[in-house]
C-alpha beads as a LAMMPS data file, in Angstrom:
LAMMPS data file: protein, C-alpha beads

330 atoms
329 bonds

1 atom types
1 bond types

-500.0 500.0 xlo xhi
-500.0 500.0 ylo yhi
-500.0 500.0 zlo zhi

Masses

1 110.0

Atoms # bond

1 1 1 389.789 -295.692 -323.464
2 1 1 390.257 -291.922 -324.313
3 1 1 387.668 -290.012 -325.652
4 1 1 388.304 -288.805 -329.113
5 1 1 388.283 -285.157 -329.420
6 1 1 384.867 -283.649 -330.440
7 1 1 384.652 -281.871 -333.955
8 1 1 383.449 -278.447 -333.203
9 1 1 382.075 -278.647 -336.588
10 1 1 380.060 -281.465 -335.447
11 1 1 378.298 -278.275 -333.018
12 1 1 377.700 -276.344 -336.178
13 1 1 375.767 -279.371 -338.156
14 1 1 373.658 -279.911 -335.298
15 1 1 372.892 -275.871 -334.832
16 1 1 372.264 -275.834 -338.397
17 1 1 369.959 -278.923 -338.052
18 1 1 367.652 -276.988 -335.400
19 1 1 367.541 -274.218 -337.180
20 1 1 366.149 -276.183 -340.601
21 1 1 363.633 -278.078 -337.544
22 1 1 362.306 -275.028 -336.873
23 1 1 358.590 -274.222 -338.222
24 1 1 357.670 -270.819 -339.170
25 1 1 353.696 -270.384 -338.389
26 1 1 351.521 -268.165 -340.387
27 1 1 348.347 -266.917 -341.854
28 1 1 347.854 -269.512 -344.630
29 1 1 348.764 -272.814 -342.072
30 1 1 346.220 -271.580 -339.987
31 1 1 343.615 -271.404 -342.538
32 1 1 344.644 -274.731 -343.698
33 1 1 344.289 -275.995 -340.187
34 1 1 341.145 -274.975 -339.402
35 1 1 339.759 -276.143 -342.809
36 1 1 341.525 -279.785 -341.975
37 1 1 339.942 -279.747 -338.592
38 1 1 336.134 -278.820 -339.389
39 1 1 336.530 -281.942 -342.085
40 1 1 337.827 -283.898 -339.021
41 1 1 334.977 -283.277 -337.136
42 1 1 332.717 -284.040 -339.636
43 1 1 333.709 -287.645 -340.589
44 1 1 334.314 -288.591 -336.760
45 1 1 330.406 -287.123 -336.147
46 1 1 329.003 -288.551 -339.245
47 1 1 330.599 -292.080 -338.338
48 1 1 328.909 -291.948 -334.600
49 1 1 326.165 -291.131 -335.942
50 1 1 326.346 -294.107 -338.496
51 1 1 325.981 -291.782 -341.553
52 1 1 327.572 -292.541 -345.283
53 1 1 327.179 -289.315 -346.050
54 1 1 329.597 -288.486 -348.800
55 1 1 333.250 -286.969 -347.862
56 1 1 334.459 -283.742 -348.852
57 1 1 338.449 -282.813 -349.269
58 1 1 341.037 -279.614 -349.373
59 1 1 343.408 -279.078 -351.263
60 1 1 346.899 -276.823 -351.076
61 1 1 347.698 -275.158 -353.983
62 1 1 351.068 -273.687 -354.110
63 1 1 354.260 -272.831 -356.651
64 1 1 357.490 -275.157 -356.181
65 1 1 358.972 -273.939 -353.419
66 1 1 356.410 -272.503 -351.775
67 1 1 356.471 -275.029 -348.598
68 1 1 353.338 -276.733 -349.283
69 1 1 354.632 -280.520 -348.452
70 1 1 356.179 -278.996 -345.399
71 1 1 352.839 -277.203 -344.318
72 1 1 351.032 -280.527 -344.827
73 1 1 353.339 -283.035 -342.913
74 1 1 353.822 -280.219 -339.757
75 1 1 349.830 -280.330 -339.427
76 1 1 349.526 -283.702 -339.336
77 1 1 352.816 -284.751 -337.537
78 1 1 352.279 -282.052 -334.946
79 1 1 348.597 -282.630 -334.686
80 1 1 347.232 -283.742 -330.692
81 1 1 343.932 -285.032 -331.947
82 1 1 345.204 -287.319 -335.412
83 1 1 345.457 -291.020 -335.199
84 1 1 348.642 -291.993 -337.219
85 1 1 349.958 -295.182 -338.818
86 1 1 351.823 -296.510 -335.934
87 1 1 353.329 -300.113 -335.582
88 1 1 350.609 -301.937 -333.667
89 1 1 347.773 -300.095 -333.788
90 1 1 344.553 -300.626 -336.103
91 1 1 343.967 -297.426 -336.479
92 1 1 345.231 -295.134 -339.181
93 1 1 343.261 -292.054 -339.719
94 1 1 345.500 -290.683 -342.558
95 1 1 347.742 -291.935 -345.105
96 1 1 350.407 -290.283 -346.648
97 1 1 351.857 -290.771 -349.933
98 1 1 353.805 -288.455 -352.791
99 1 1 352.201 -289.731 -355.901
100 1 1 355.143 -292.106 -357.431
101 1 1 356.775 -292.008 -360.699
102 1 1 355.076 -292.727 -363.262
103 1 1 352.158 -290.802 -362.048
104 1 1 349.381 -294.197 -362.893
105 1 1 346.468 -295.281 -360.794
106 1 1 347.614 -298.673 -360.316
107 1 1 351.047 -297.311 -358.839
108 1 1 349.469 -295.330 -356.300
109 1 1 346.894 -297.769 -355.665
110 1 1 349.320 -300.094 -355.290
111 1 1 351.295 -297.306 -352.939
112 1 1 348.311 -296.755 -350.801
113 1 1 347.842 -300.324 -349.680
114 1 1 351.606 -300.587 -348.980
115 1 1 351.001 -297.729 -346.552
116 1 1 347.900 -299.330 -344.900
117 1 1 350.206 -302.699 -344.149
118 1 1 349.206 -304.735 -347.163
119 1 1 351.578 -304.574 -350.040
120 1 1 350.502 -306.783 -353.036
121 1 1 352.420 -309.732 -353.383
122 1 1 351.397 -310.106 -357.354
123 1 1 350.439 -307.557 -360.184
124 1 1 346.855 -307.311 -360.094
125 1 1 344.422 -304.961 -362.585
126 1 1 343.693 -301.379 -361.693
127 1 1 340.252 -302.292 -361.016
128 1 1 341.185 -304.918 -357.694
129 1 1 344.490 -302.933 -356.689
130 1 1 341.389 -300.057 -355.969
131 1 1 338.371 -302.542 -355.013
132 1 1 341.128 -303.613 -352.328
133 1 1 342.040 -300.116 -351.407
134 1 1 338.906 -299.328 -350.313
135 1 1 338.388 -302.231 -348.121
136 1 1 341.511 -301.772 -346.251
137 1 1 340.653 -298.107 -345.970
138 1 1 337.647 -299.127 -343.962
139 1 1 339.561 -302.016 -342.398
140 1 1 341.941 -299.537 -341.094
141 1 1 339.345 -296.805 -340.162
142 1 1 340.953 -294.166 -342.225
143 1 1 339.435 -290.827 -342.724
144 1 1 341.693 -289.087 -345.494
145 1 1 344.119 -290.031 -347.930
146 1 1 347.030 -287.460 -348.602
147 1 1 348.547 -287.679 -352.172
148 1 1 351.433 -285.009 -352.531
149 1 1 351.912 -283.636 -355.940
150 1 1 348.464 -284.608 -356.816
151 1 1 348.405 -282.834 -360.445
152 1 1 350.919 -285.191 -361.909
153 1 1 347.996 -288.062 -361.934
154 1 1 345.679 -285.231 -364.415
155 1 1 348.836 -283.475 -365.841
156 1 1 349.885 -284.455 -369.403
157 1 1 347.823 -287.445 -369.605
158 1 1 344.777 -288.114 -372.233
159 1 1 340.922 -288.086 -372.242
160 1 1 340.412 -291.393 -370.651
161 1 1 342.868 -291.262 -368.086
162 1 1 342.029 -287.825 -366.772
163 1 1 338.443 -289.609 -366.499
164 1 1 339.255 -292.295 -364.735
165 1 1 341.446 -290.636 -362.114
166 1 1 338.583 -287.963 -361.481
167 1 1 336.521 -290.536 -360.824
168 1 1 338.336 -292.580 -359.048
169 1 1 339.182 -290.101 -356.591
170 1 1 335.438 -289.350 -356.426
171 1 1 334.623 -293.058 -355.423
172 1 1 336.809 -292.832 -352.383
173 1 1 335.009 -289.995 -351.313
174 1 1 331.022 -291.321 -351.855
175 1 1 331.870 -294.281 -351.126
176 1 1 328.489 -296.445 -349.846
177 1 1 330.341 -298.343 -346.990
178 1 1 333.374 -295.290 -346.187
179 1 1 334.039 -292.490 -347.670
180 1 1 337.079 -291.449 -346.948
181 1 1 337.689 -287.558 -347.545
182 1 1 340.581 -286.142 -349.842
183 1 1 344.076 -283.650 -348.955
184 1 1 345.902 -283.100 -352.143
185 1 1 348.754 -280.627 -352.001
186 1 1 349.925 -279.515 -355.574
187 1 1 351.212 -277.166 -357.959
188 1 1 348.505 -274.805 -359.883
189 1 1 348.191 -277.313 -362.628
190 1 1 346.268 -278.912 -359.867
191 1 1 343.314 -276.615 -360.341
192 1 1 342.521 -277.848 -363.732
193 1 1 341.963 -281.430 -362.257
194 1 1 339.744 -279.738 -359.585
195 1 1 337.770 -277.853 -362.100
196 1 1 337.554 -280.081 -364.364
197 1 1 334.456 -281.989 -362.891
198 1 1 331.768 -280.343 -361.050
199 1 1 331.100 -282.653 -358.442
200 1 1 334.427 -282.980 -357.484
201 1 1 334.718 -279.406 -357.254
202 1 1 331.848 -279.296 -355.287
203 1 1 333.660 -281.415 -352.752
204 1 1 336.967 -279.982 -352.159
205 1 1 338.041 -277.116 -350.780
206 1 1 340.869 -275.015 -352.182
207 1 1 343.714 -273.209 -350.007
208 1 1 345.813 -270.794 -351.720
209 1 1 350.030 -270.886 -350.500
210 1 1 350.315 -267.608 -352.843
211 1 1 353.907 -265.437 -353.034
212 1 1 355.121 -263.632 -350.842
213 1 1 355.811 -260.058 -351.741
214 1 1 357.345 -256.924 -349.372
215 1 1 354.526 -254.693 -349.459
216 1 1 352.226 -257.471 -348.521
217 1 1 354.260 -259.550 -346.237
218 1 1 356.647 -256.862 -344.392
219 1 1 356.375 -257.624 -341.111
220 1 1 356.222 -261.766 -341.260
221 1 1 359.516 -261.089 -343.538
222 1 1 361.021 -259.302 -341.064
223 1 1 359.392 -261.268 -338.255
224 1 1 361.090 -264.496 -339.640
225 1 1 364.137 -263.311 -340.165
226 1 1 364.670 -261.387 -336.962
227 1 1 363.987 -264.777 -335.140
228 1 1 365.981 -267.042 -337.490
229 1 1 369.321 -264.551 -336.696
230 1 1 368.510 -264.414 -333.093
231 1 1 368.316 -268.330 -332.935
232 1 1 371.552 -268.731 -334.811
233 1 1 373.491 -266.346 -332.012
234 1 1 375.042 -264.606 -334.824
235 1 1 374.895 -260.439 -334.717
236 1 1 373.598 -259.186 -337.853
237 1 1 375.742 -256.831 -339.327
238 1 1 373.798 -252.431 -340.018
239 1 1 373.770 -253.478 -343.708
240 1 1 371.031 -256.291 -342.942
241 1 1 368.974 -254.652 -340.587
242 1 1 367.876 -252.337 -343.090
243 1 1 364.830 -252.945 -345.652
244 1 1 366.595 -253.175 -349.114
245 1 1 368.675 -256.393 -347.602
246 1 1 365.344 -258.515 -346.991
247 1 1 363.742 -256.932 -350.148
248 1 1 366.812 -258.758 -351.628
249 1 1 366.071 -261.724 -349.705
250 1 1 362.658 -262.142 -350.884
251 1 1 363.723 -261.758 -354.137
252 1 1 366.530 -263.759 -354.070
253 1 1 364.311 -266.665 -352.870
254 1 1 361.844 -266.079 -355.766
255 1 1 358.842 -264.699 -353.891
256 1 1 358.111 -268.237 -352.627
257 1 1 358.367 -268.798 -348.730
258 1 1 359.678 -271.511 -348.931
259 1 1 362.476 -270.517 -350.925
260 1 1 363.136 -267.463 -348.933
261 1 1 363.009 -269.021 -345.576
262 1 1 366.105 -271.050 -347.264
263 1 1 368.193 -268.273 -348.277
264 1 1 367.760 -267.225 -344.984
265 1 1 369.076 -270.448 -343.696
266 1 1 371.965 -270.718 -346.724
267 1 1 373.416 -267.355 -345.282
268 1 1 373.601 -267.799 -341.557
269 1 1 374.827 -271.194 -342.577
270 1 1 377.708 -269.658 -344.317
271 1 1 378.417 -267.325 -341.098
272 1 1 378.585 -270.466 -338.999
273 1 1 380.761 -272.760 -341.075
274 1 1 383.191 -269.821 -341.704
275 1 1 383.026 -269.415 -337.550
276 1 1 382.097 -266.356 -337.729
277 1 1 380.140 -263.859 -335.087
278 1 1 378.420 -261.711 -337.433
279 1 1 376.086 -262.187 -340.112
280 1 1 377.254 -259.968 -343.438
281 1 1 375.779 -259.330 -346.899
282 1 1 378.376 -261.401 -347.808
283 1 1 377.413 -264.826 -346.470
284 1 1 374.065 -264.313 -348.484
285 1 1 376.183 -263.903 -351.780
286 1 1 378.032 -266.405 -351.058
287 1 1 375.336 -268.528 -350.436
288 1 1 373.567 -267.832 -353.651
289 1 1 376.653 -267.962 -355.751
290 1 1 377.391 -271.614 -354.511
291 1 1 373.490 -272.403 -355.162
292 1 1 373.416 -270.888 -358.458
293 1 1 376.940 -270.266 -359.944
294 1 1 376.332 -267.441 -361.366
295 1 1 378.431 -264.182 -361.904
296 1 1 377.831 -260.987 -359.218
297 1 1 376.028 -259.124 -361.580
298 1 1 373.369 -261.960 -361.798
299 1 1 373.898 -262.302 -357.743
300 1 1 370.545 -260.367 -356.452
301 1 1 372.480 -259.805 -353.117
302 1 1 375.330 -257.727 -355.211
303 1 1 373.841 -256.293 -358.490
304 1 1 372.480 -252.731 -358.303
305 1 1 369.471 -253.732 -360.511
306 1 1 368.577 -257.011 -358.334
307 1 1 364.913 -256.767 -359.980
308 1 1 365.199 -257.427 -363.112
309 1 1 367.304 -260.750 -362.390
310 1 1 365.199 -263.590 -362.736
311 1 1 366.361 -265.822 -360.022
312 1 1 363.554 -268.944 -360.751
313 1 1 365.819 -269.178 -364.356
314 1 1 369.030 -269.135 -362.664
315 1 1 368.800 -271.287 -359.903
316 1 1 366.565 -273.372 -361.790
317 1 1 363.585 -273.694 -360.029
318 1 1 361.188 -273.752 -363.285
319 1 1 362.443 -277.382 -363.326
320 1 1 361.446 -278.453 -360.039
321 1 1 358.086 -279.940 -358.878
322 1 1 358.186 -278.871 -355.145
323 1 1 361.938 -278.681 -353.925
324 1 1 362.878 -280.124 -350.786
325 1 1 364.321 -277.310 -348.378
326 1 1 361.149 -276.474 -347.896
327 1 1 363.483 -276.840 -344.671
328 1 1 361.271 -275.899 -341.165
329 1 1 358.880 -273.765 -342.502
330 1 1 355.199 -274.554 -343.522

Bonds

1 1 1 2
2 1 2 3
3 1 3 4
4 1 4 5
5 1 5 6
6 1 6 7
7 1 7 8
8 1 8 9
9 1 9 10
10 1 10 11
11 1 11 12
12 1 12 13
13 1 13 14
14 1 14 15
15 1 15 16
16 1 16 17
17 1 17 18
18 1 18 19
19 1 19 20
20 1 20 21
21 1 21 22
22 1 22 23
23 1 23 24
24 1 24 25
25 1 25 26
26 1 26 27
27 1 27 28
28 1 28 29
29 1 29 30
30 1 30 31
31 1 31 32
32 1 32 33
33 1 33 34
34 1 34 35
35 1 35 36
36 1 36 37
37 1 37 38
38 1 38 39
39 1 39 40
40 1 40 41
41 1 41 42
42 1 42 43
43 1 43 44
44 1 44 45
45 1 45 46
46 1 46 47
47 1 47 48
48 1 48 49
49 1 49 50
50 1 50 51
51 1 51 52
52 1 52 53
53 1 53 54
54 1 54 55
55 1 55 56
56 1 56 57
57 1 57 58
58 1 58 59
59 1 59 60
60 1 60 61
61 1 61 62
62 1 62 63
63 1 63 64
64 1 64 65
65 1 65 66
66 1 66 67
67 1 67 68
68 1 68 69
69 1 69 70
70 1 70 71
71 1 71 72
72 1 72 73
73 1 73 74
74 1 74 75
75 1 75 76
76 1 76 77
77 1 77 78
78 1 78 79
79 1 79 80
80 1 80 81
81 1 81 82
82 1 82 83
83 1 83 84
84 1 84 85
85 1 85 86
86 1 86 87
87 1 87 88
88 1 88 89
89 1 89 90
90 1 90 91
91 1 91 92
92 1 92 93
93 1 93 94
94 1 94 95
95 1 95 96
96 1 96 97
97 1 97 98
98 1 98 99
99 1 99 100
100 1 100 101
101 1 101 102
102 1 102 103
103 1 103 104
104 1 104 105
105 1 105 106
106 1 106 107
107 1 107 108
108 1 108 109
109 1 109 110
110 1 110 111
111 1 111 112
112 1 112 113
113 1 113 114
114 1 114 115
115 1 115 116
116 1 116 117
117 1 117 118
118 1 118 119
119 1 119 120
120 1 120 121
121 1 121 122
122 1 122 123
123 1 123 124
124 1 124 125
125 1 125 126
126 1 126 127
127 1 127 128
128 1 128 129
129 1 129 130
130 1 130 131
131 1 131 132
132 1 132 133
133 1 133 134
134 1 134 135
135 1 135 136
136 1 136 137
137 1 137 138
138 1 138 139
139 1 139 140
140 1 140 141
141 1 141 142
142 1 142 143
143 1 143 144
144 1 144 145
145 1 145 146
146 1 146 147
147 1 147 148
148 1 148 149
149 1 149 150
150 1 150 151
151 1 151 152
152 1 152 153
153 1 153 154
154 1 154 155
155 1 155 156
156 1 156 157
157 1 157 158
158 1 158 159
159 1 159 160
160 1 160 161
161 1 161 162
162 1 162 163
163 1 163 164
164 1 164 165
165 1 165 166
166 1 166 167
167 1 167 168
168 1 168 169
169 1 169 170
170 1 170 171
171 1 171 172
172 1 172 173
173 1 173 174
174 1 174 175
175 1 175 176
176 1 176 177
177 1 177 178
178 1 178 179
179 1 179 180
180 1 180 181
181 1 181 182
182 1 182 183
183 1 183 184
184 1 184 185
185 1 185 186
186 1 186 187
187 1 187 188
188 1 188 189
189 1 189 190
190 1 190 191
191 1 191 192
192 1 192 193
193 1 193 194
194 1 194 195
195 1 195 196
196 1 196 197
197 1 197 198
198 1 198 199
199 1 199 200
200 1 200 201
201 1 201 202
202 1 202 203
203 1 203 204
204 1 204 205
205 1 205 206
206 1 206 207
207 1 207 208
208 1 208 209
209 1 209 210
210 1 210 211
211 1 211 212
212 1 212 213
213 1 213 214
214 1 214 215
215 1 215 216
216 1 216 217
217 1 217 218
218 1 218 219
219 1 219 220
220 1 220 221
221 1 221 222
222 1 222 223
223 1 223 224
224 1 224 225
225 1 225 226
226 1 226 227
227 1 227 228
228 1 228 229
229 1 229 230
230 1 230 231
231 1 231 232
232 1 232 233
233 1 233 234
234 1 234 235
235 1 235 236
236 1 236 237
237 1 237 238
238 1 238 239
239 1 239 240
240 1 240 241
241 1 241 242
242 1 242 243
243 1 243 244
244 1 244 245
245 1 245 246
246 1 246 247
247 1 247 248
248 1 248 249
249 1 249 250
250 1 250 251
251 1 251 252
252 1 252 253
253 1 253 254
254 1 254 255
255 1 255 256
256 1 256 257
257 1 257 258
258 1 258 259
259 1 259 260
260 1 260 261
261 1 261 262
262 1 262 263
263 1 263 264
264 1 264 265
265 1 265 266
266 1 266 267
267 1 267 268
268 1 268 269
269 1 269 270
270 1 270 271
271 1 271 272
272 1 272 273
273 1 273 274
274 1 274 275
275 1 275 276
276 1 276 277
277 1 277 278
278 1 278 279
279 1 279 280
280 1 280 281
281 1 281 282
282 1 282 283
283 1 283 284
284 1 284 285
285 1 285 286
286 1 286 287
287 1 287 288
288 1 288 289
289 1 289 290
290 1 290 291
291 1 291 292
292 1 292 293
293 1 293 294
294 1 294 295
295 1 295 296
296 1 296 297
297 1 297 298
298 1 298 299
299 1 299 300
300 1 300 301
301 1 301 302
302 1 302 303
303 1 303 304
304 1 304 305
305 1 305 306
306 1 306 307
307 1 307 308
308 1 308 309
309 1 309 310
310 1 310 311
311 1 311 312
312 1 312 313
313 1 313 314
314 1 314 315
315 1 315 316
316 1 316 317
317 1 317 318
318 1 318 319
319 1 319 320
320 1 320 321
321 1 321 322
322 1 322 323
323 1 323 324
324 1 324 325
325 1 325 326
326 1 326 327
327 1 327 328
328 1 328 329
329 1 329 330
């Protein structure tokens, strides 16, 4: 049997593919990192020594876009000293879960023990769905529960329920036979829920994923990009290796890192599907116009005034609660 032919645009998917696998380090994942790992240490030393001393959490507070899902799941994924759900093995030190639609504590109750290997097999009240939750917590020997887009369970919701999630979320963390500690990654609507009770404030520590700006962030901007172009094999054109372009590209991606590590990506993308050698000011136009739509004059890669375009309006990112291509980056 002959071999078909290969697609040499099969080649390009797969370069593009590493270059959205890659992860882009920096200050704020350390932080994170260490703050994760001191809480580590603490359960783990607290449970040898037979303690139920309460739990404490983190939290990651971040705009959409700003890679704060991607941060999360490269700590623990890459992590050498984190016990994982894994088929056939007891132990899971942390479960994962976005917080589903609708945002209720029965749903993510009901999430939870799905994740820990015991799905309900009929509708129960909130009040068992979490009585069960923490048994299989300890029955599974987990240490922290990750909910993703944590503000949508305080968000928009009344009185009561704002209550009963605060203190729900409290009870996993005191609780008499295993507390289990907290990582919530959200937007900054998540700070109200944090605030909004002094004990759990107490308890949680807060990490900021703030913007990214070019007088503050010059050299990981150009850092990034330099190795993102060198790991595509594409030569980048005079025009890009000059300061306005990446004060474009920051802008362009809405001061958020994770949306500027993705323009990055959209434009050497463009360069490779059009098979070309060198990156050009072009392929990032390009790239926003097919993301956005819009006109050149509202193209921040084109217009003379690129500063006063608001790109979060036109490529609608106001409407998004963390966007995936977060792609690679933390």
């Amino acid at each position: 049997m002959t071999d078909l032919p290969c697609d040499p645009s099969d080649e390009i998917d797969v370069q593009i593919a590493r270059l959205r696998d890659m992860f882009v380090s920096h200050q704020v994942f350390h932080d994170f990192k260490l703050l994760f790992d001191r809480h580590l240490r603490r359960r783990r030393a607290a449970i040898r020594l037979g303690s139920r001393s309460e739990a404490r959490g983190l939290a990651l507070i971040g705009a959409s876009g700003s890679g704060k899902s991607t941060l999360v799941d490269r700590l623990f994924d890459n992590h050498t000293d984190l016990i994982l759900p894994t088929e056939g093995l007891d132990v899971a030190e942390v479960i994962r879960l976005l917080v589903p639609s609708p945002a209720t504590l029965k749903n993510v109750g009901t999430t939870i023990l799905s994740s820990l290997g015991y799905p309900l097999t009929r509708d129960k009240s909130v009040g068992i769905i979490w009585t069960q939750v923490r048994q299989f917590l300890q029955m599974r020997r987990t240490l922290f529960v990750h909910l993703d887009e944590a503000q949508d369970l305080y968000i928009s919701k009344g009185v009561k329920t704002r209550n009963d999630v605060v203190n729900t979320l409290k009870s996993l963390m005191n609780d008499k036979d295993w507390p289990v500690g907290l990582v919530l990654s959200g937007t900054p609507d998540l700070i109200e829920m944090i605030n909004s009770d002094v004990q759990l404030k107490r308890r949680i520590d807060v990490v900021h994923l703030g913007a990214v700006s070019w007088i503050s962030h010059e050299p990981e901007i150009t850092e990034i990009f330099t190795e993102f172009v060198g790991k595509s094999g594409l030569i980048p054109s005079i025009e890009l290796q000059q300061r306005e372009f990446l004060k474009r590209l920051v802008h362009a991606g809405g001061n958020e890192f994770g949306l500027f590590i993705e323009m990055c990506l959209s434009g050497i993308e463009e360069a490779l599907y059009d098979g070309e050698t060198q990156l050009r000011l072009g392929h990032f136009a390009e790239a926003f116009r097919r993301k956005s739509g819009c006109i050149p004059a509202f193209n921040p890669f084109l217009a003379q005034d690129y500063q006063s375009i608001d790109v979060r309006t036109i490529m609608g990112w106001l409407d998004l609660d963390d966007p995936s291509p977060d792609g690679g980056v933390s």
